[in-house]
N, C-alpha and C positions, 0 to 999 in steps of 0.2 A: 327548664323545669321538668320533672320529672313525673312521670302519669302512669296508668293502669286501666287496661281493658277485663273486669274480673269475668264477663261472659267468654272471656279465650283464654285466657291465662297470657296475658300479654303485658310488655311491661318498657316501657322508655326512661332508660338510664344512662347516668354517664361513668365513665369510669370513676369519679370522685362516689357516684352514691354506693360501686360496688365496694370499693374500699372499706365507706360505712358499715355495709354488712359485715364484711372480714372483720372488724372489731365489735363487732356486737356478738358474731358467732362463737370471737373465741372469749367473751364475757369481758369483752374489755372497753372503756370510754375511748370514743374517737377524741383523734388530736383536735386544739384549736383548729387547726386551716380547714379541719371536715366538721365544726361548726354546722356551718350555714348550709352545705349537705343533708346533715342531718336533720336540720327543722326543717328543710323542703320533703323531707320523707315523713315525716310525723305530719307534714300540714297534710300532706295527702292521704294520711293511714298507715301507709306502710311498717312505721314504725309507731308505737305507742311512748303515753310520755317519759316511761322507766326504761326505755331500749328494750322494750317486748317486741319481737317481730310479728305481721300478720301472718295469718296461717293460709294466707292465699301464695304468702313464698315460701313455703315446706320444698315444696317437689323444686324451684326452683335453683332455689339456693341448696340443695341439697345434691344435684348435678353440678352447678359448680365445685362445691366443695370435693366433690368427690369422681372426676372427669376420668375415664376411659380413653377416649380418645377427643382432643383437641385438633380443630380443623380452622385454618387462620387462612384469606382470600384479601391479598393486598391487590385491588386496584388500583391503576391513575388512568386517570380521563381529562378531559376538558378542566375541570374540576379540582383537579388534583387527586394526590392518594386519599382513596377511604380504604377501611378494614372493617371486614365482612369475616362471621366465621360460623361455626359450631361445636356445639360440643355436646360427646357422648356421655349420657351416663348410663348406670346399672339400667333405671327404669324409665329413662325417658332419654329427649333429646331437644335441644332448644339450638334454636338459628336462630342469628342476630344481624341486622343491617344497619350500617349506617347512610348516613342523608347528608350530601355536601350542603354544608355551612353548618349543621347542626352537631351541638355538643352530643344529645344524646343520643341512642341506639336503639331499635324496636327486638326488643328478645321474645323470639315467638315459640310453642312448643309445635314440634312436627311430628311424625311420626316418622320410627326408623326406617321402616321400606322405602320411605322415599327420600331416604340420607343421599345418595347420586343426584337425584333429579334435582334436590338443593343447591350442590354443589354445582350447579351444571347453571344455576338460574342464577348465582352470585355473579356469575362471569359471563353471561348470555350467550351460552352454548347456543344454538339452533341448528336444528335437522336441516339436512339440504342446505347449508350455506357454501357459497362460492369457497374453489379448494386453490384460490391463487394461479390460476393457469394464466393468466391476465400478464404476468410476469416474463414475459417473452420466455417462457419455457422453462427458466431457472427452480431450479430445487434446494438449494443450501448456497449462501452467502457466509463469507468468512472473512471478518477484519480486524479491528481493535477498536475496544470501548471508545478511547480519545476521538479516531473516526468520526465515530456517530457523535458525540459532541461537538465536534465540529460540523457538522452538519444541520443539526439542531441551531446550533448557535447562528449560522448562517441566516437559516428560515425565519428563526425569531428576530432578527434583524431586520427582516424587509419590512418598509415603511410604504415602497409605493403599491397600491393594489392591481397594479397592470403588470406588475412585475413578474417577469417569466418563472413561479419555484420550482419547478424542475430545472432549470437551468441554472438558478442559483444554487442548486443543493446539487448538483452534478460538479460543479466547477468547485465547491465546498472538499468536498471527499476527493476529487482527483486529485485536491495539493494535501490530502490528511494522509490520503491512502496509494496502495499500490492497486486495487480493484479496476479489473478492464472490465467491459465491454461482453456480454449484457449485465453481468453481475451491481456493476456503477451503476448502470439507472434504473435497474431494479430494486438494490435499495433505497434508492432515493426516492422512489414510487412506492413503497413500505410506508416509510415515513411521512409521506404526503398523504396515506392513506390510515392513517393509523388512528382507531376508534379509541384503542383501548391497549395499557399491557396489562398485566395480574399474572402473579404467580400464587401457585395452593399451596401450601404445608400442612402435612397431617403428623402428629407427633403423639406417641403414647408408652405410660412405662414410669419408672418413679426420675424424680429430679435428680439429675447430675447421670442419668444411666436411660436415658430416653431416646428412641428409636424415632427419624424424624425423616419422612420423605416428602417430595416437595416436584415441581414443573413449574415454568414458565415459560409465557405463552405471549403472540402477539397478535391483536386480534386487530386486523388490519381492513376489516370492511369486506368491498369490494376483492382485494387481492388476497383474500380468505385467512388463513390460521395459520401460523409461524410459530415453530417450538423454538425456543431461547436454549439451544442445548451447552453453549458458551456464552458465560461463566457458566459454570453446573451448579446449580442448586442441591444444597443450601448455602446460601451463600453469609458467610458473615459478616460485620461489620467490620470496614476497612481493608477487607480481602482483592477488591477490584480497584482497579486503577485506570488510568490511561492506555496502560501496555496490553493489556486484559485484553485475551481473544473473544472477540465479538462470532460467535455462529449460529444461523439459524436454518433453519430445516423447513421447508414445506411442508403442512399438516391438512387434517381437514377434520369436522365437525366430528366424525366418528372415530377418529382416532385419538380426538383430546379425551370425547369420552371414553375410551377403553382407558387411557394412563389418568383419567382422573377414577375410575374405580383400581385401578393400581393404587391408587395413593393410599387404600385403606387397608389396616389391618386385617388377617384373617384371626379364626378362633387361635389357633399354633399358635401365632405373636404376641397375643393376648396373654395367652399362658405363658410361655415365656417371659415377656416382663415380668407377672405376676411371682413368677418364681424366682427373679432375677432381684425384685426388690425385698 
């Protein structure tokens, strides 16, 4: 169900009620299946009973409509993938979270100066975190995607809780891979260790002619930050396989942040699209 904080300008949606809006804004009756969308947005005000929009989404929907820059934060976790993002507009800026198991999203308005620090709290950047030295020394691991699912596939298979996973996902990847010694149990110490992946994409500029940069990252805990520099993002669908070079790079907390304010455009880029479209 769909709600409204109007002392913030905050707002929990799912992608079915933005829809709604996209056909009210361009003066048009949503389909049947966005029905029942639409009366949950009228029971709550949102929408009045002629498709009048409230004037508490002006500024809202008015960044959407009209985005500068789009910032998209795929995590998985425990949990599985959420998508986290933001988006620029001319005079404002809204950050939106989502919440595993729930349909909708909290779209909140931020302030632009603190557009990085956002970005940093989507994916739980922190200062001072461990930079993987823990890794017997290793700095970059290099194998094939198939690899690691095999190895995955190994772990998710243990049934007994006594069971040695380092020795299971060691004896996994020696028959996937060619990887000796430290690099083998290092990643498999990655992988045992692994809070979190997410990659960022920042994308701005008109459709079909859009400039889009992107990182992933593995947030590994204890054995600290791991850049996913193989495959290279962005990646598309269907581009990676099994044969897919798997590499990762040792990172640490302040280096994700310097390539996550990388990811943004500057004024120049701006212009440029602007004159491109």
């Amino acid at each position: 169900m769909p709600s409204f904080d109007s002392s913030r300008g905050r707002f929990k949606l799912a992608d079915r009620h933005l829809a709604v809006f996209s056909h009210l804004l361009d003066k048009e009756t949503p389909p049947a299946e966005l029905r029942h969308s639409l009366g949950e947005l009228q029971q709550i005000g949102l929408v009045g009973p002629e498709g009048e929009l409230s004037p508490l989404l002006r500024e809202f929907l008015t960044t959407l409509a009209s985005p500068l820059v789009m910032i998209q934060a795929e995590v998985t976790g425990q949990h599985g993938p959420l998508a986290h993002g933001l988006v620029v507009g001319q005079d404002a800026v809204f950050s939106h979270d989502a919440w595993p198991g729930e349909e909708e999203s909290e779209y909140v308005p931020i302030e632009p100066q603190t557009l990085v620090w956002e970005m940093a709290r989507k994916v739980k950047l922190r200062r001072g975190e461990r930079d993987g030295s823990g890794t017997a020394g290793v700095s970059e691991i290099t194998t094939t995607m198939g690899a690691l699912d095999a190895v995955f596939a190994a772990l998710e298979g243990v049934s007994d809780e006594t069971a040695d996973l380092q020795a299971v996902g060691v004896a996994a990847l020696s028959a996937a891979s060619d990887l000796a010694e430290p690099e083998l149990t290092a990643l498999v110490d990655l992988t045992l260790s692994l809070d979190a992946t997410w990659r960022m994409t920042t994308a701005w500029g008109a459709e079909g002619a859009q400039s889009v940069r992107s990182i992933a990252v593995w947030d590994c805990g204890d054995q600290g930050h791991w850049l996913r520099v193989q495959p290279e993002e962005p990646i598309e669908e269907g581009q990676v396989g099994p044969e897919s070079t798997l590499r990762l790079v040792r990172s640490n907390a302040g280096e994700v942040w310097d390539k996550l304010v990388d990811l943004l455009p500057d004024k120049a880029d701006l212009v440029a699209a602007g004159a491109a479209s």
